[in-house]
Structures are given as C-alpha cells and as structure tokens.
C-alpha positions as CSV (number, residue, x, y, z in Angstrom):
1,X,53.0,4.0,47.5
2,X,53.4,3.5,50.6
3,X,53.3,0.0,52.5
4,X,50.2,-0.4,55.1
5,X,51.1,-3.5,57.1
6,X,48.4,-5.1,58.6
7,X,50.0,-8.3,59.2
8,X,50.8,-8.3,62.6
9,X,51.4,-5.9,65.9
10,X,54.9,-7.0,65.6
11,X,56.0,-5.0,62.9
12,X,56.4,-1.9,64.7
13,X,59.7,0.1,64.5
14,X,61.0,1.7,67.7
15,X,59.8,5.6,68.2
16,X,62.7,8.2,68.1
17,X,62.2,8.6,71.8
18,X,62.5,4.5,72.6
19,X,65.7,4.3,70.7
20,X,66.9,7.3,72.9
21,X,65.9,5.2,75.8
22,X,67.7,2.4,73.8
23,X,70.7,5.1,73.8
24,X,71.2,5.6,77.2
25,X,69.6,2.6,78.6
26,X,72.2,1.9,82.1
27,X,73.3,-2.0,81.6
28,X,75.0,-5.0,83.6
29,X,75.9,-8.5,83.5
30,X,71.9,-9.9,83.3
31,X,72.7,-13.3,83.8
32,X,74.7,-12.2,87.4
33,X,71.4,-10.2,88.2
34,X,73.5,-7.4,87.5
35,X,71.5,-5.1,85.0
36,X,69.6,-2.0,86.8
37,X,67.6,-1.4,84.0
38,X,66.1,-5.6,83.6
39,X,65.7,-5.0,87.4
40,X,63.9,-2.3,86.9
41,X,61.2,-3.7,84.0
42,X,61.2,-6.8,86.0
43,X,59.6,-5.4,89.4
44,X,57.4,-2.7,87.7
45,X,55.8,-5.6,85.7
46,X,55.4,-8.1,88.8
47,X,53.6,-5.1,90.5
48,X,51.7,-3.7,87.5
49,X,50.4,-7.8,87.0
50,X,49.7,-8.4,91.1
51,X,52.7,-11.1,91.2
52,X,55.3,-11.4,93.2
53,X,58.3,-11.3,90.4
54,X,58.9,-11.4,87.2
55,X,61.9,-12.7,84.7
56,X,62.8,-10.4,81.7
57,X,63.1,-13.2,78.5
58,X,63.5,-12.6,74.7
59,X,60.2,-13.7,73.4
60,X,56.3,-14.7,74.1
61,X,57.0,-18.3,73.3
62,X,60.1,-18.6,75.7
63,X,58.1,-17.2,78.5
64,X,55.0,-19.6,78.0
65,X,57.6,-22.4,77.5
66,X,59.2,-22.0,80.5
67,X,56.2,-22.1,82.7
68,X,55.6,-24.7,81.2
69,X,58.3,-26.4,82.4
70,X,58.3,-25.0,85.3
71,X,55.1,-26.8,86.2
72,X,55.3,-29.8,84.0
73,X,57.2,-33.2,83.7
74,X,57.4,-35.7,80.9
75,X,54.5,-37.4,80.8
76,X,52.8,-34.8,82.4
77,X,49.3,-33.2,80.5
78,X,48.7,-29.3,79.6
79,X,45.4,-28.0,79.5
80,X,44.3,-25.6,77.1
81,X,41.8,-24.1,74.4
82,X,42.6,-25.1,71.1
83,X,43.4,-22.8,69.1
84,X,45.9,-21.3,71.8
85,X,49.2,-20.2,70.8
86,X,51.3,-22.9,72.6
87,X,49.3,-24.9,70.2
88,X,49.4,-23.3,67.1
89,X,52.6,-20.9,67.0
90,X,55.3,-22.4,69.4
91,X,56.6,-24.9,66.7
92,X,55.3,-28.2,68.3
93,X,57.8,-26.9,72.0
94,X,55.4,-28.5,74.2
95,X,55.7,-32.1,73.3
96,X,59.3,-31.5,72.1
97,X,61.2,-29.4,75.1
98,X,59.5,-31.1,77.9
99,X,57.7,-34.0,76.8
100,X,54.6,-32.7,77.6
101,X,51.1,-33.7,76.4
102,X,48.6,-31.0,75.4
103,X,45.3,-31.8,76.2
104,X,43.1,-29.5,73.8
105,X,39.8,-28.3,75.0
106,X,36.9,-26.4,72.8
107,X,36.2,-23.2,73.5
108,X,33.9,-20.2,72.6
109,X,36.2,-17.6,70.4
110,X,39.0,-18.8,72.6
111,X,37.5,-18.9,76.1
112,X,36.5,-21.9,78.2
113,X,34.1,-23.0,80.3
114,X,34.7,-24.2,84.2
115,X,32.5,-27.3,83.1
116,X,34.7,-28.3,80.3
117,X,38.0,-27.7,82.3
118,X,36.8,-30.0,85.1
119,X,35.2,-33.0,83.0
120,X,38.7,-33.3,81.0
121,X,40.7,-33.6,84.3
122,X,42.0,-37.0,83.9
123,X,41.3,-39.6,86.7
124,X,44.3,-40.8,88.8
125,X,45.2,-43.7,87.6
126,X,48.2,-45.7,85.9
127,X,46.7,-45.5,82.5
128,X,46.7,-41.9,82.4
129,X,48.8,-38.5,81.6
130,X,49.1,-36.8,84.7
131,X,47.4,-33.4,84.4
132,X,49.3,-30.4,85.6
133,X,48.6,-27.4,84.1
134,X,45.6,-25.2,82.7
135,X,47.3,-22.7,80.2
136,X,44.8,-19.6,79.4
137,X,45.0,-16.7,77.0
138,X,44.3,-13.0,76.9
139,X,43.0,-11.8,74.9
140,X,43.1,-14.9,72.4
141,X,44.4,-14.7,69.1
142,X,42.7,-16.9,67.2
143,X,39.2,-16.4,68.7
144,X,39.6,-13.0,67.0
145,X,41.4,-11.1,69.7
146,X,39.4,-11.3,72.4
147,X,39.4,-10.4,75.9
148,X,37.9,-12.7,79.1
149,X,35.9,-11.4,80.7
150,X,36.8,-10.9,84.7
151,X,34.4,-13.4,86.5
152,X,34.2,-16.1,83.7
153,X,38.4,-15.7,84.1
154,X,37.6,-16.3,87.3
155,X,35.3,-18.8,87.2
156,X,37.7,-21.4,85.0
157,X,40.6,-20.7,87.4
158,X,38.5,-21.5,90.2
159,X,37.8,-25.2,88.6
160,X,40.9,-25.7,87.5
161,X,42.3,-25.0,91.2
162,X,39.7,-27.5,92.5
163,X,41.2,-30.2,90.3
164,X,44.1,-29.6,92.0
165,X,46.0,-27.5,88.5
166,X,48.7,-24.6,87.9
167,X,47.2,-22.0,86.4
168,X,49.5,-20.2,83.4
169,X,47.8,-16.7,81.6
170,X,49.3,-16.4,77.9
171,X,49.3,-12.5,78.3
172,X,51.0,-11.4,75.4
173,X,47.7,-8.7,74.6
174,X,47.1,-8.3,78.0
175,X,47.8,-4.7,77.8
176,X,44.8,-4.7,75.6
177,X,42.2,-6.5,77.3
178,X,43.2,-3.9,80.1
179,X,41.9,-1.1,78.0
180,X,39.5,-2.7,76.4
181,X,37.8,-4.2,79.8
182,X,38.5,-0.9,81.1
183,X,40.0,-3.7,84.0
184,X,43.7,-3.9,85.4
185,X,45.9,-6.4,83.8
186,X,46.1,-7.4,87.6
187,X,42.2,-8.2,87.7
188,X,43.4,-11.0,85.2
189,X,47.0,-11.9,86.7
190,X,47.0,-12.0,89.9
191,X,44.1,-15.0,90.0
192,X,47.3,-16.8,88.3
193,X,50.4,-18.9,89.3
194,X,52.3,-17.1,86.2
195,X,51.3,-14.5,83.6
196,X,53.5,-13.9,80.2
197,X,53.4,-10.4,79.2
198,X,54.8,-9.1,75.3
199,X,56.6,-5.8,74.7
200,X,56.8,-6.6,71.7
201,X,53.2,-6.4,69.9
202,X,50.8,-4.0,70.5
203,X,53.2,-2.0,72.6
204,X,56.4,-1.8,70.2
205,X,59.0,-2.8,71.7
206,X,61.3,-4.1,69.0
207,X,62.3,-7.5,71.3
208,X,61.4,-9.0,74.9
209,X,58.6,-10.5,77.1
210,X,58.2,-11.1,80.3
211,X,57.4,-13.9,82.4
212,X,55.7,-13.4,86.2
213,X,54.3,-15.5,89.1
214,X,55.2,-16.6,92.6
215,X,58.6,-15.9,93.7
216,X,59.5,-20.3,93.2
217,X,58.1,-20.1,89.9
218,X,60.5,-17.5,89.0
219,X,63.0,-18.9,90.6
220,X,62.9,-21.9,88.5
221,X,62.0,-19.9,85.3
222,X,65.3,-18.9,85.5
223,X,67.4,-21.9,85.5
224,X,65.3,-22.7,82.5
225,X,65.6,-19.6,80.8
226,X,69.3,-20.5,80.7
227,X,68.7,-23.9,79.6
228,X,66.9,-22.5,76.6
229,X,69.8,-20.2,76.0
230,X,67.7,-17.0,76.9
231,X,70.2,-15.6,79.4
232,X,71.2,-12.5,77.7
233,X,74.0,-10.3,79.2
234,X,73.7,-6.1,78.5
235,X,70.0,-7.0,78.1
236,X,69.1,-3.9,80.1
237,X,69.5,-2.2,76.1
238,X,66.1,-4.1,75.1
239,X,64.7,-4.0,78.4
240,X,64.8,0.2,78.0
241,X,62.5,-0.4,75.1
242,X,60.4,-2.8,77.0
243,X,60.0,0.1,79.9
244,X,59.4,2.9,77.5
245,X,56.6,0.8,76.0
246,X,54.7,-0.4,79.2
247,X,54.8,3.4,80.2
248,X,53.9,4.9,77.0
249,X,52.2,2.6,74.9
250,X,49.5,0.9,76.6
251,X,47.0,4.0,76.6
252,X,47.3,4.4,73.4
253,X,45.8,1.4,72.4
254,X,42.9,2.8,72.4
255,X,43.5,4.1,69.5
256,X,44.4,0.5,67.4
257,X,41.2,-0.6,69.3
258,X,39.5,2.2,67.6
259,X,41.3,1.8,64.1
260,X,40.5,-1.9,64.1
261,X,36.8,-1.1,64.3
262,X,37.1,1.6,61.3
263,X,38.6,-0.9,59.4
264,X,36.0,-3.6,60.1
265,X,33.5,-1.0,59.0
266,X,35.0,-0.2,56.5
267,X,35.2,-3.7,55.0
268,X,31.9,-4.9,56.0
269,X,30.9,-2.6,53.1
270,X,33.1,-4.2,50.5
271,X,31.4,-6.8,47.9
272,X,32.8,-10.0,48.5
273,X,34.0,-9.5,52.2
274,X,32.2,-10.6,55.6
275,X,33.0,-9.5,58.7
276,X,31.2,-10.5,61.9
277,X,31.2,-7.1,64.0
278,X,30.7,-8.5,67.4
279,X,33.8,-10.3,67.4
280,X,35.8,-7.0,66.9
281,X,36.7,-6.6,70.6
282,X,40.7,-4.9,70.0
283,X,43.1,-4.9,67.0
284,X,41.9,-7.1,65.4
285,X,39.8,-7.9,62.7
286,X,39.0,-10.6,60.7
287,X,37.3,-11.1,57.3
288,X,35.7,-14.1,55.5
289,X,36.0,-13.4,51.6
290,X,34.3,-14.7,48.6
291,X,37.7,-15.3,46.9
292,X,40.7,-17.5,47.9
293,X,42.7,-15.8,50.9
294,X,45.7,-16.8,49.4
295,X,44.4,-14.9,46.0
296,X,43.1,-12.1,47.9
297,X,46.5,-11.5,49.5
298,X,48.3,-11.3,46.3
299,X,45.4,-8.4,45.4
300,X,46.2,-6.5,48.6
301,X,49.9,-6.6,48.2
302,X,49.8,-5.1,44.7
303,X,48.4,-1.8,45.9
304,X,50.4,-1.6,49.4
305,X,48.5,-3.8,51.4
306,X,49.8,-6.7,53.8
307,X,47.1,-8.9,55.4
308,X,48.1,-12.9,56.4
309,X,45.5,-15.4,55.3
310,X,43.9,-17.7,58.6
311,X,42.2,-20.0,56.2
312,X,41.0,-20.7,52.7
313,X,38.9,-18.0,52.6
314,X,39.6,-15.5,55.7
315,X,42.2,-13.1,56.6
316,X,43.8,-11.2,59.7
317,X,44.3,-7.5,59.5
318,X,46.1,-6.2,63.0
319,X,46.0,-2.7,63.7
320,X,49.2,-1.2,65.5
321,X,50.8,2.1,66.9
322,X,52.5,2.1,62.4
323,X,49.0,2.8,61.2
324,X,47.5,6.0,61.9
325,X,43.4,6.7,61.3
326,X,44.4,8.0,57.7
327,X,46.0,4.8,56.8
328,X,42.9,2.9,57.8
329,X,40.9,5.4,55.4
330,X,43.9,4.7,52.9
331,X,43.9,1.4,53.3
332,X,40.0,0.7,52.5
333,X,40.2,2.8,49.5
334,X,43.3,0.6,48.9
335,X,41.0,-2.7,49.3
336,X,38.2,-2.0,47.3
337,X,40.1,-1.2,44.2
338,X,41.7,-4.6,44.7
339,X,38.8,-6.4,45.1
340,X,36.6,-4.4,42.2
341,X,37.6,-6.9,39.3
C-alpha cells in the first residue's frame, strides 16, 4: 500500500528535473559572495518580494531568527500573534539567541488587528521591555493556513509603523497566499522591513529559505547568519533547487489549494469528523474528531495514512506537489475504513 503523507508540505522529494538542476547547478565559495547561482536566487527573490536584497539561508527558522536579531537587543520586546511560528516551532530561539521577549497578541485565525497592535505598545519607561519589532505571518499556520488579506496587512503595518516598530513578514507560504489572493507576494512584502520566504514547503525544494528586506538589514543578516553557523560554502547546489522551485512550483499550487478542499469535502462527510469549511483557504485542512487524535493517528497510519495531531482531538492534513487528486480520492476511501469501527 502505498504511503499518502499528509503530514507536512515538507516531505516533498526533489522532481527528476530539480535534481538535474541540482546536477549542474554552477557553484562558488558562498560565504566570499562567490556563488553565481545563490546570487542568482538571491536577487530574483528580492525583486519577486519588492525588497531591495535578499540572503540565501538553510531554513525558515534561521531566516525569522535572524531578523530578529537584526532588529532586536536583549531586553528588547517582539510582537506577534500567538500562535505564530517563532512562538510555537522555533524551539524557544527568541528568548534564548537574543534575549528577546515575545510579547504575544490574540488574533483572529492568525491575523491581527491595528487596535490590538497599538494598545500593547509598551509605554517608554524604565519599568518596561522596549518594543521593537512586530513579527507577522502569511499565510498563518496555525490559524489554519490562512492568507491576510492586502489592506487589513496593511492596516496592522500602518499601526505598528506609528508606534515607531520594525516590521518582519514570516513568509514561508507566501507563495500561497499569492495564488490564493490572486495578489503578488510583493502586495504583502514590500509594506515590510524584511520578508522570509521557504523553498522548502509547498514548493519542494529539498533545503533553503530566504531572508529579504532593506539593503542594512541584509547586511547585518549576514554577519548573523554566520554567527548561527549558516554560512554554507558550494551552496549554489541547494540554491538550484530553490530556483527551479520559485520558477516552477508556485503555479501549481493551485492545485494543493484545490486538493486540500477535496479532502475537506471529503471528510466533512465522514461520521465522527468536523471540519469547518470556511477556514480551508490553501493546503490545508484541519479536522476536529470524535476520537482521540492521538488514537486516530494510529488508525490512519495502519492503512497508509500520515496526518499529525494539533490537539486532543484535531488533526492537520497538508496537501503538497507528492499527492496527486487520486491520492486525495485514495486517501478518503483510506479514512473512512479507519474510522468505521
């Protein structure tokens, strides 16, 4: 039988004609500014995102970390929703790389409002974290994969330039709030000091991010990059990938955005499994069960099926460029012979 992975975007393997790219990918020293190919990625993302340059980095979490610290000292205060994923999936960096503190803020499926941005500035005064930075994302994981939309995006910058903030996009899926907005990931970036983009999810890459913003930004971002150890050498090998994928792959999202809601469909009409249409916005799709997640994962896997739990009783499934339209129709059939006992 086989597998249908649903766990994440990042379980893609590299198409035959990537791992060509891969092949004959041209390469230099990276760290000497040396590599054509990292060049190359670098300014086609800082023009695709409206920035002025961009740094080629190994991972999402690196790139966010490092404008971070860019922006931030100890003592310092980052703003952000709280379920974002410098919160919830960067291993507690923000405190511990820069001694930083993160100022949580409640959102609506992941997005803010100018209002609550500006009443959790703190006040200048000795008894307070200074804050420095508002950290956004898009789309947002947690809130179900969801994409801001342009003038509320907008509308939160604005307030958190007025208080005087950096403004950092989390863009790891902003390839798909671009085709699912129908909206340039520069309608999005370029209202930003930096914007992190992922190679690595939806598009499938098998490694790298980037990180973009004003030229000083960058400029810094790469002194830290090396502090982090994330000065690679040959990179230009994984940045090939990282090309192929932003020139190939992001169309074709379309077609995970159109798979996710097949799926949700699909399980909506399963006994013992809830899932709130409206929230399907991308790839992904999450469902409230009856049953233990944890219980209902161990169901899935025993006929082929890989889902993560996101609570006691919900589950992510994450459609991806792996899992075709059959698999989807597959992988229902799959589910509701699990869940018929």
């Amino acid at each position: 039988m086989k597998p249908i992975d649903f766990r994440s975007d990042t379980v893609t393997k590299p198409t035959p004609a990537m791992r060509r790219l891969i092949a004959d990918a041209e390469v230099g020293d990276d760290v000497y500014g040396e590599d054509p190919t990292v060049r190359r990625l670098e300014e086609r993302v800082a023009e695709r995102l409206g920035l002025e340059a961009a740094v080629f980095v190994p991972s999402g979490t690196q790139a966010n970390q490092i404008a971070i610290g860019a922006y931030c000292r100890p003592g310092d205060e980052v703003l952000t929703e709280e379920g974002s994923h410098i919160l919830q999936y960067e291993g507690g960096a923000v405190p511990a790389l820069w001694g930083v503190q993160p100022g949580p803020l409640p959102g609506e499926r992941g997005l803010l409002k100018p209002e609550t941005v500006t009443a959790a500035v703190r006040e200048d005064n000795i008894h307070n974290p200074r804050t420095r930075l508002l950290s956004l994302e898009n789309t947002h994981n947690r809130g179900g994969g969801t994409v801001w939309p342009v003038e509320r995006f907008k509308a939160v910058v604005e307030a958190g330039r007025k208080a005087g903030l950096a403004v950092h996009l989390d863009g790891a899926r902003l390839f798909n709030a671009e085709v699912a907005a129908g909206q340039p990931a520069s309608a999005w970036a370029s209202l930003t000091d930096s914007t992190s983009v992922c190679f690595s999810k939806g598009l499938g890459a098998p490694v790298g991010s980037a990180l973009a913003g004003k030229k000083d930004v960058i400029r810094e971002a790469r002194r830290l990059r090396k502090r982090l150890g994330g000065g690679m050498r040959q990179a230009g090998i994984l940045a090939a990938a990282a090309l192929y994928a932003l020139e190939h792959h992001v169309e074709r999202l379309a077609e995970d955005h159109a798979n996710a809601r097949r799926l949700a469909e699909g399980l909506a009409q399963v006994p013992g499994v809830k899932v709130d249409l409206a929230r399907v916005e991308t790839n992904m799709v999450f469902a409230d069960l009856v049953r233990p997640a944890a219980e209902a994962s161990a169901l899935l896997l025993k006929q082929g099926v890989l889902a993560n739990p996101t609570g006691p009783h919900s589950i992510r499934l994450v459609c991806h460029l792996d899992v075709s339209t059959a698999d989807i129709d597959d992988a229902l059939a799959r589910i509701r012979k699990a869940f018929a006992g």
